[in-house]
Backbone bond lengths (Angstrom), bond angles and torsions (degrees), N, CA, C in turn:
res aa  C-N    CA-C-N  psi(-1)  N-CA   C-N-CA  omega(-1)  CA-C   N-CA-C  phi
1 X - - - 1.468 - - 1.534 111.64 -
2 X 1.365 117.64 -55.48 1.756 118.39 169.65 1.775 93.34 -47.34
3 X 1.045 127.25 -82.10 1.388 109.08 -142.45 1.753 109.21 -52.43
4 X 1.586 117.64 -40.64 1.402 115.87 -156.29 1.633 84.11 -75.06
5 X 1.245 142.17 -18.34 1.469 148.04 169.38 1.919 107.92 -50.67
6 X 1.597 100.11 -61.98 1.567 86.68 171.87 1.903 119.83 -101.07
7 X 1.406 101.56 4.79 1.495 82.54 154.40 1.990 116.55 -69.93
8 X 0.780 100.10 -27.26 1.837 110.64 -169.79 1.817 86.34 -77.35
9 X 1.089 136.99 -39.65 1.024 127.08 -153.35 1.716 101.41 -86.51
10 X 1.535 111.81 -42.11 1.383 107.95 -172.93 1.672 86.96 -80.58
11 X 1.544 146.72 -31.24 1.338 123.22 165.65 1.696 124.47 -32.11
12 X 1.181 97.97 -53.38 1.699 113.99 -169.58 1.948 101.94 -61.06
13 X 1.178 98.26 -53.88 1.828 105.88 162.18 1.453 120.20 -61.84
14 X 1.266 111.75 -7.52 1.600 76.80 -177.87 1.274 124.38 102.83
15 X 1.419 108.45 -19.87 1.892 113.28 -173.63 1.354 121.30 -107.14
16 X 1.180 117.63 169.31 1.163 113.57 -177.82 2.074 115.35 -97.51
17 X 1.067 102.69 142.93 1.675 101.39 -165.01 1.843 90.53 -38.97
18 X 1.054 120.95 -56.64 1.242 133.32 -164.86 1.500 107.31 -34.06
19 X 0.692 129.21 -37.96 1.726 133.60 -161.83 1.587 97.23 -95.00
20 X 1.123 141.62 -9.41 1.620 142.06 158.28 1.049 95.74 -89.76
21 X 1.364 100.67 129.82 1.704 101.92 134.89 1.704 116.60 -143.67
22 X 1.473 105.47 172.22 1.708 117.54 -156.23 1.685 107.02 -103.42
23 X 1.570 94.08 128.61 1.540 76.85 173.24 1.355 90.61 -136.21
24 X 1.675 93.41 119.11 1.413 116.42 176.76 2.163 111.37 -63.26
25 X 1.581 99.86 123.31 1.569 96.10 -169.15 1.727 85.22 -104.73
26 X 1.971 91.38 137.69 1.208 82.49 168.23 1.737 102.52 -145.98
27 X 1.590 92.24 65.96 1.864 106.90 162.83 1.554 93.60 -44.40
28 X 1.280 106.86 156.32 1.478 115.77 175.53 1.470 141.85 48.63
29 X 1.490 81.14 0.37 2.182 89.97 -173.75 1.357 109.30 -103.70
30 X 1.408 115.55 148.34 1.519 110.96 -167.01 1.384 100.34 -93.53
31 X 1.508 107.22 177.45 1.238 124.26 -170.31 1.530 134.65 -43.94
32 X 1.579 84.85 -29.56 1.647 114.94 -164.90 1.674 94.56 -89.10
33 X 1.166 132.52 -27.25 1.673 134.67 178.49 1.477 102.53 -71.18
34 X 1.251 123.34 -44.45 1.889 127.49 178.14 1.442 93.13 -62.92
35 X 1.034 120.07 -56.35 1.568 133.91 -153.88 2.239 87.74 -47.26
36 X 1.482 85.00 -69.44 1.878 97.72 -165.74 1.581 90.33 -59.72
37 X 1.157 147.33 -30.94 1.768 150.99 -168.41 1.854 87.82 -72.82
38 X 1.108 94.64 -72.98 1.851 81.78 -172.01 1.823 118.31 -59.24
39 X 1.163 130.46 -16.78 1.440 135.52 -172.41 1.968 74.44 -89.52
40 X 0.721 150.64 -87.19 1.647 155.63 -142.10 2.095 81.48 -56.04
41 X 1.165 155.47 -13.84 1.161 150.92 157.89 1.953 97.16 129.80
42 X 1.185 140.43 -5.50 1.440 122.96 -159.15 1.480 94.29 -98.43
43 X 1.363 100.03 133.97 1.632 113.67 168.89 1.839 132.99 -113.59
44 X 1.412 86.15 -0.84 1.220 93.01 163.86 1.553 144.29 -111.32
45 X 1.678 132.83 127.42 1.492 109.86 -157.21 1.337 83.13 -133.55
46 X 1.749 93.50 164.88 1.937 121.76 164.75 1.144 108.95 -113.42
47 X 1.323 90.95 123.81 1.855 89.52 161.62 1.455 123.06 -124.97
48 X 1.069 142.89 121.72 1.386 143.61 159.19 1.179 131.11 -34.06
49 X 1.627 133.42 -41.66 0.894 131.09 -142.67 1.535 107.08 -137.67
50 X 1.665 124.44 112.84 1.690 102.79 -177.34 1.022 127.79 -54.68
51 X 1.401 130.56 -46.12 1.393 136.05 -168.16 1.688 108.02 -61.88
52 X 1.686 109.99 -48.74 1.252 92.06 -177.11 1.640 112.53 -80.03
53 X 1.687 117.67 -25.80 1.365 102.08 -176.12 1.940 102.70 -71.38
54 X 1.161 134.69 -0.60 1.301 126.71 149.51 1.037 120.76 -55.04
55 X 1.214 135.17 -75.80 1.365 132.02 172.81 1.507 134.12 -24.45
56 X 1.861 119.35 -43.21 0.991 129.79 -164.91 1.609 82.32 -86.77
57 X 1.287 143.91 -38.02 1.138 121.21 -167.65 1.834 124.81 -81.30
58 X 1.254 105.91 -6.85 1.237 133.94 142.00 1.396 131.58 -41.05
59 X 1.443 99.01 -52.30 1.315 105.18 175.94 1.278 122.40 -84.19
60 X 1.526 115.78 -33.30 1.499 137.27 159.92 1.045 139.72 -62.29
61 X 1.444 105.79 -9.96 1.872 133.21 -160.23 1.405 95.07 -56.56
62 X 1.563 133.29 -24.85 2.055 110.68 179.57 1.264 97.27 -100.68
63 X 1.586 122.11 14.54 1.413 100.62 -176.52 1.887 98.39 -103.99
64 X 1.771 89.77 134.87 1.429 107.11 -149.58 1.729 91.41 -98.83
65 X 1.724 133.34 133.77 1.185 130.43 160.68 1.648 110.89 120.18
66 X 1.856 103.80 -0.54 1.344 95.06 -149.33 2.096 92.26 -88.13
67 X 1.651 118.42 154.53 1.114 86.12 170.68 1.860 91.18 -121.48
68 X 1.476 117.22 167.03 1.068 132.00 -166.17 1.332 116.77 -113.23
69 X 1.589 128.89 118.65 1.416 101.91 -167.57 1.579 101.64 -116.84
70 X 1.231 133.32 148.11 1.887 117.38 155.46 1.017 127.37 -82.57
71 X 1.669 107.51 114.72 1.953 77.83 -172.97 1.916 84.94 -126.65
72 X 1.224 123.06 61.05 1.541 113.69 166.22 1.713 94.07 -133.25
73 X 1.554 88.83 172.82 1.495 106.74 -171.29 1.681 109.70 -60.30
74 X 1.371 105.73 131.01 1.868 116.73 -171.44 1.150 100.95 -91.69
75 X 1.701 108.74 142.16 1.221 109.35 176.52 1.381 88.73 -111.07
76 X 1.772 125.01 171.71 1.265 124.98 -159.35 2.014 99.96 -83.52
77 X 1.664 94.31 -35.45 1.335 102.85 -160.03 1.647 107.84 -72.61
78 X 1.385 114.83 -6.32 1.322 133.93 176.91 1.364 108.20 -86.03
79 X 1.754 136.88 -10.72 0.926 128.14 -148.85 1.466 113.63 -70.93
80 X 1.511 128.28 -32.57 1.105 129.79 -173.66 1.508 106.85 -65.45
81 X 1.275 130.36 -62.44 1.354 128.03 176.75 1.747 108.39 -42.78
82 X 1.371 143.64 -49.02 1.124 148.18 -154.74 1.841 84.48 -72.10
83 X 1.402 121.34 -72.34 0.983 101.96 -172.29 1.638 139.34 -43.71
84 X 0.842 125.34 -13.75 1.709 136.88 134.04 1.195 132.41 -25.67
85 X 1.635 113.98 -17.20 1.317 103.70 177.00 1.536 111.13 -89.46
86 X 1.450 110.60 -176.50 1.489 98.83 168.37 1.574 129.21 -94.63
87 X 1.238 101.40 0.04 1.361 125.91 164.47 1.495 137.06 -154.65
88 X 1.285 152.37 77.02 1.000 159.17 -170.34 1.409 119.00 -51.76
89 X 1.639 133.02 99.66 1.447 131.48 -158.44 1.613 111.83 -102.81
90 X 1.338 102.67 13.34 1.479 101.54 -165.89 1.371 107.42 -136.87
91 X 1.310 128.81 68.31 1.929 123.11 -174.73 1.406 91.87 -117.70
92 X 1.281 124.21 127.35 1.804 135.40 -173.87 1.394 107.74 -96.38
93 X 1.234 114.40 -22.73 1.495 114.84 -153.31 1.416 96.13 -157.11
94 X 1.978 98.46 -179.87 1.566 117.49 153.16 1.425 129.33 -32.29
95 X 1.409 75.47 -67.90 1.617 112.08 -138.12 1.807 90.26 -69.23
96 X 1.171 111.44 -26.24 1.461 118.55 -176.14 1.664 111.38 -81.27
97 X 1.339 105.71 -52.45 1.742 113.02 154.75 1.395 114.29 -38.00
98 X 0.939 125.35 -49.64 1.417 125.64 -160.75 1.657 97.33 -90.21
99 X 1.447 137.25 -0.38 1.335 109.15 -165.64 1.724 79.83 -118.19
100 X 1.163 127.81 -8.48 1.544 138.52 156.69 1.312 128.69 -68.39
101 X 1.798 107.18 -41.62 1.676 108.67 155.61 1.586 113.48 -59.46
102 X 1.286 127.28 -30.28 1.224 107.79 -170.50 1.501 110.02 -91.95
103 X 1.165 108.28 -18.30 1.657 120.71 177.46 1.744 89.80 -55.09
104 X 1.280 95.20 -68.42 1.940 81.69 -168.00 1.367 115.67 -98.79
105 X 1.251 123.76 6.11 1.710 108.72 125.60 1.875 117.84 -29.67
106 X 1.503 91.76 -75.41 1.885 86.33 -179.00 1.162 115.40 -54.11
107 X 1.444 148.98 -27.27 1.593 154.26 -171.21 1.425 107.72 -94.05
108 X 1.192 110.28 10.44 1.662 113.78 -163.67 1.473 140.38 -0.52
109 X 1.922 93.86 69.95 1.180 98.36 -166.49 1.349 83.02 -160.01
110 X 1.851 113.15 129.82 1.217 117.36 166.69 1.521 129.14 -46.73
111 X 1.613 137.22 150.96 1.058 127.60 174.01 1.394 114.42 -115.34
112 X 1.543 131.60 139.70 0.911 121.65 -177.78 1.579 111.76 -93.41
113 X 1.434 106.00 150.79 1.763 119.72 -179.28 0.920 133.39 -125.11
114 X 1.262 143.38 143.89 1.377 140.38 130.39 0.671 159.55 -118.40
115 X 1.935 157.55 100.35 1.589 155.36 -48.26 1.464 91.00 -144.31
116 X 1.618 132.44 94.93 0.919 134.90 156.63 1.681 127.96 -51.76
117 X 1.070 112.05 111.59 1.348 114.71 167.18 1.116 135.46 -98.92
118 X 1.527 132.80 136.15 1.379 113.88 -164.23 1.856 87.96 -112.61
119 X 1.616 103.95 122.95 1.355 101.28 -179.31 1.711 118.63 -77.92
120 X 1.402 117.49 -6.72 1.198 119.12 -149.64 1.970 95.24 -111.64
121 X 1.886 94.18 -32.93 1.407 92.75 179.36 1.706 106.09 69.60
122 X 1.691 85.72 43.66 2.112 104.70 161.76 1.344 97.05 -83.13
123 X 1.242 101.17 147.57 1.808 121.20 -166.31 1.681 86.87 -110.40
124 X 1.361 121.00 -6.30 1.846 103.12 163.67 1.687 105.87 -125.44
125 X 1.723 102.45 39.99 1.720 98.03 142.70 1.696 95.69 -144.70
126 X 1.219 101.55 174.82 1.558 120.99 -175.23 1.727 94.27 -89.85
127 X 1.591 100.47 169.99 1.313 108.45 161.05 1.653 94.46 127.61
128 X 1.334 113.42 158.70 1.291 144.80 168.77 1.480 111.62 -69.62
129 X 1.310 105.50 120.03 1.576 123.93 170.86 1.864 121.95 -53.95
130 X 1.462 131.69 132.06 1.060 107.55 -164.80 1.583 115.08 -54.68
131 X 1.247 101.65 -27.29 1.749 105.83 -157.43 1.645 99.16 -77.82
132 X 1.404 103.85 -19.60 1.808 99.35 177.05 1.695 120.32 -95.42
133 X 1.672 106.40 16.38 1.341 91.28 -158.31 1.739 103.46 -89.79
134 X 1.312 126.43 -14.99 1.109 123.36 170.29 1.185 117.64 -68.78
135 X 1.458 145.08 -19.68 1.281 148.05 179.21 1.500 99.02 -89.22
136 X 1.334 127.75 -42.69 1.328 140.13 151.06 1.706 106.91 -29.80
137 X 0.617 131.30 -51.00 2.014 146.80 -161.18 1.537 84.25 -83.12
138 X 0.562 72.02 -76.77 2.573 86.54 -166.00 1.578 75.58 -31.03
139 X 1.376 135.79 -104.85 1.332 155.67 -143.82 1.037 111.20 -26.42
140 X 1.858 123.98 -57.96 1.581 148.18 -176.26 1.576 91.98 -78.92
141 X 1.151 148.52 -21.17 1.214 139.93 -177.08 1.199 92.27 -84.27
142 X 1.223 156.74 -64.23 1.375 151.59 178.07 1.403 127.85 -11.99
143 X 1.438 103.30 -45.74 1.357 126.37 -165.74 1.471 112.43 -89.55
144 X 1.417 112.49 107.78 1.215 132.25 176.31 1.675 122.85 -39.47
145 X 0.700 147.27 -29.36 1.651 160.73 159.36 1.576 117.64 -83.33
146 X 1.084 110.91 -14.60 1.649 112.34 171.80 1.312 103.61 -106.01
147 X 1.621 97.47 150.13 1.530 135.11 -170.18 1.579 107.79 -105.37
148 X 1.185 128.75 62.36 1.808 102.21 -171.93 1.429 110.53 -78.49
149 X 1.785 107.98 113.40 1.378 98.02 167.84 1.310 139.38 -121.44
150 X 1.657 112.73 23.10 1.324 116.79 -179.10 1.758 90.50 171.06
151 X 1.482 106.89 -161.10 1.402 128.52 -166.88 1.158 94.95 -142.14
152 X 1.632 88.58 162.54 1.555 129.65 171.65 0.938 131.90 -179.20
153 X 1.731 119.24 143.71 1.192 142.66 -138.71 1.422 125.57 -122.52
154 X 1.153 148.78 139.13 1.597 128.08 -178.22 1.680 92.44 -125.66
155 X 1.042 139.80 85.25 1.400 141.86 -164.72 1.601 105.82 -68.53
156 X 1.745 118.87 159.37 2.107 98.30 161.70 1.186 101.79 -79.44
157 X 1.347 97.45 176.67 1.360 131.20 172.29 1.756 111.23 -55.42
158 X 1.254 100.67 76.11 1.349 96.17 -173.60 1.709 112.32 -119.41
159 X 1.437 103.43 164.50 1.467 99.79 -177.31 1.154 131.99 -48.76
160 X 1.845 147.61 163.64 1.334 102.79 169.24 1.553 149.69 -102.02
161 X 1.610 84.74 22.45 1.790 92.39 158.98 1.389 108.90 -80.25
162 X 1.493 120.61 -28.04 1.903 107.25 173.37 1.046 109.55 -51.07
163 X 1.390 120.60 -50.66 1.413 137.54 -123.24 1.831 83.17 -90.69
164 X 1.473 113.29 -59.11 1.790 106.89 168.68 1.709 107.84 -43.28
165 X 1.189 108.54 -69.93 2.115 93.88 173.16 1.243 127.08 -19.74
166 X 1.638 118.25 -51.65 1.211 132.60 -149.22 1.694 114.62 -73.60
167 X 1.946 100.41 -31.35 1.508 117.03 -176.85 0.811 100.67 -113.82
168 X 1.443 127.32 18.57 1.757 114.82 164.35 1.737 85.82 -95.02
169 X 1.219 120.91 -56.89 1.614 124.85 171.99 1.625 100.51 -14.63
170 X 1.511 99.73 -74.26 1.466 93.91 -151.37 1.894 112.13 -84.62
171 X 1.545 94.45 16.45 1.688 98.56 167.34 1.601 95.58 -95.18
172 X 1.055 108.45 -53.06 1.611 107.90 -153.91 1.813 97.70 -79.85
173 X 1.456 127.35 -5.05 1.305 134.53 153.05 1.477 115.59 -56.67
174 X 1.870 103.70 -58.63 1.687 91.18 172.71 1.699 130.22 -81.81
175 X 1.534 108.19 9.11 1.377 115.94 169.47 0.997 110.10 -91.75
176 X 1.835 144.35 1.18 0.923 119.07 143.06 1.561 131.81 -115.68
177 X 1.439 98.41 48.34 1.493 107.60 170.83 1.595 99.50 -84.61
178 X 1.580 99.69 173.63 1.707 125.31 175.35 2.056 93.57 -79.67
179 X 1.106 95.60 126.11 1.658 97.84 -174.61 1.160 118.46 48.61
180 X 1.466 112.32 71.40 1.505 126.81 -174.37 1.609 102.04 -83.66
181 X 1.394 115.75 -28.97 1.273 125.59 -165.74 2.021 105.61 -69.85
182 X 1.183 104.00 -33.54 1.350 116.75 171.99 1.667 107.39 -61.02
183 X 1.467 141.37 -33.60 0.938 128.53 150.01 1.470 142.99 -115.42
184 X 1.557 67.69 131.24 1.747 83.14 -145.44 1.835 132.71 -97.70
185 X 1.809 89.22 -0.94 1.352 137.14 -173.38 1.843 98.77 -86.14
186 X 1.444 120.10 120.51 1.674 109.59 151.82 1.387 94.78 -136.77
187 X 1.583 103.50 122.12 0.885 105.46 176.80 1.996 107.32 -119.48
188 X 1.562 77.18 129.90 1.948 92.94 -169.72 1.436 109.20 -175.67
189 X 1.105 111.58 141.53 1.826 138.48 157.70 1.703 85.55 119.66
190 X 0.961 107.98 150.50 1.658 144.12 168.47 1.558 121.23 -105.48
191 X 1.650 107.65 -162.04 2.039 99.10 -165.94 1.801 79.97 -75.55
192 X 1.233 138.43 -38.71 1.512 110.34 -144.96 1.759 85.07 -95.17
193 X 1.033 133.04 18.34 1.578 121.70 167.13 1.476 129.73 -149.46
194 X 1.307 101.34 7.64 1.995 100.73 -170.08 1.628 87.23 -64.80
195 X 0.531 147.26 -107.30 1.741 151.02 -149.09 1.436 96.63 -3.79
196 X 1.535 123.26 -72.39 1.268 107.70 -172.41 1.502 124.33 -58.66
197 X 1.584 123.78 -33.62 1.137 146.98 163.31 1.407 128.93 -42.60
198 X 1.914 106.91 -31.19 1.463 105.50 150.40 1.236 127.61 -96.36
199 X 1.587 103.11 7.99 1.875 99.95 -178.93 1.504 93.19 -97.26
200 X 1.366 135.70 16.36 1.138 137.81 -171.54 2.043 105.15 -130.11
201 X 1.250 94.37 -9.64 1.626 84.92 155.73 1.700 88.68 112.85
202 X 1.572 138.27 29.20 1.370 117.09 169.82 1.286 107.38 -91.63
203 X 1.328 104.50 150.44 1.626 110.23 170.93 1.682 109.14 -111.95
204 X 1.122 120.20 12.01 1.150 130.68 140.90 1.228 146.74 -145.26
205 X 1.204 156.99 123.21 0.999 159.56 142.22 1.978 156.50 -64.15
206 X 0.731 125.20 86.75 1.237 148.85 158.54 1.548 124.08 -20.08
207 X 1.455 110.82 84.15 1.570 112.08 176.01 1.573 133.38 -130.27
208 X 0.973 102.95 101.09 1.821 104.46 179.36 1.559 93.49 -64.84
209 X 1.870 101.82 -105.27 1.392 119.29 -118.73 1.803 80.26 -77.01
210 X 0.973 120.05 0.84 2.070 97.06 169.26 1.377 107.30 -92.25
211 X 1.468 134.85 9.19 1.129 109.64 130.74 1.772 145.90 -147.57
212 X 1.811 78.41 15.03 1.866 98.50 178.51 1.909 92.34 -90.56
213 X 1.418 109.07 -21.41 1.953 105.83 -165.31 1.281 112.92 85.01
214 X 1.116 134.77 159.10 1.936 146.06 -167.58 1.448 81.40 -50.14
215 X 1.568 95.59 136.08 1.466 123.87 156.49 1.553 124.85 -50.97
216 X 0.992 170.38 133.41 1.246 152.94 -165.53 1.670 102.74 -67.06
217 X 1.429 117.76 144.72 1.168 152.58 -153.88 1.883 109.65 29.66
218 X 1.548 100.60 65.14 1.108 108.83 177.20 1.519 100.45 -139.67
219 X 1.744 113.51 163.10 1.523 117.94 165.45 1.070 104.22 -45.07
């Protein structure tokens, strides 16, 4: 149902399926839910959390193709493990870039990123202010071991004509950066919004409960 959901959705836009892709989030789901997610064909996951996305990769360690993304709030002292993923969706700041360049400085292997922005400037999520994100860009570009290749957003719970405003914002935000073309990644909308989120230009998307179901002790 998700996929024939955003094939219809990148139809209605204009795009080609190819230019989305899904990354199945599975905060809270055990091993055995990735396990049945990758046999059903999806190879890509989010995880929030190091300790537990350690574990699942533990358990997954012969399963060959899978890629791993971070997309929860980084702590600095976590940085070495985060850099491990194959893409990192959640860097707010410098100071957080930089404790990730040096993480894979020591692992000697670039990490890939992307510069969360918080468009609304909620004081209970992380992320870069719109008006700071170009000085934000210059700074993380500096740093030899980082990859910056796009954005991302965790929008509120808003209706879904906001919620269309909100990712046209943060498309037409990174079209007018200095080398906008360099990022080329937007990553935004979730189960109650990717559809609109790719008719608005994401190239990725983010979905738990539309297709693992409520997290345990959730609606």
């Amino acid at each position: 149902m998700v996929e024939e959901r955003i094939a219809a959705a990148c139809r209605r836009a204009g795009r080609a399926r190819a230019d989305v892709r899904l990354v199945g989030v599975t905060k809270g789901m055990p091993a055995s839910a990735v396990q049945e997610a990758i046999a059903a064909g999806l190879t890509r996951f989010g995880e929030n959390y190091v300790q537990e996305w350690t574990a699942k990769r533990a358990t997954l360690a012969d399963v060959a193709d899978v890629e791993w993304h971070f997309i929860g709030r980084i702590q600095r002292n976590k940085a070495a493990a985060v850099v491990e993923a194959t893409l990192v969706h959640s860097v707010p700041d410098g100071r957080v870039g930089s404790a990730l360049d040096a993480a894979a400085a020591r692992r000697g292997m670039p990490v890939r990123v992307l510069v969360q922005v918080n468009l609304r400037r909620e004081e209970s999520k992380g992320g870069v202010a719109p008006d700071d994100l170009a000085a934000t860009l210059a700074e993380l570009r500096r740093l030899e071991w980082l990859r910056v290749e796009g954005l991302m957003t965790i929008p509120p719970p808003f209706a879904p004509a906001e919620m269309r405003a909100l990712f046209r914002e943060l498309r037409e935000l990174r079209d007018r950066q200095r080398d906008a073309a360099e990022l080329r990644e937007l990553s935004m909308g979730m189960s109650g919004d990717y559809e609109i989120a790719i008719e608005e230009g994401a190239t990725l998307v983010r979905v738990g409960t539309a297709i693992f179901g409520p997290r345990k002790g959730t609606a």
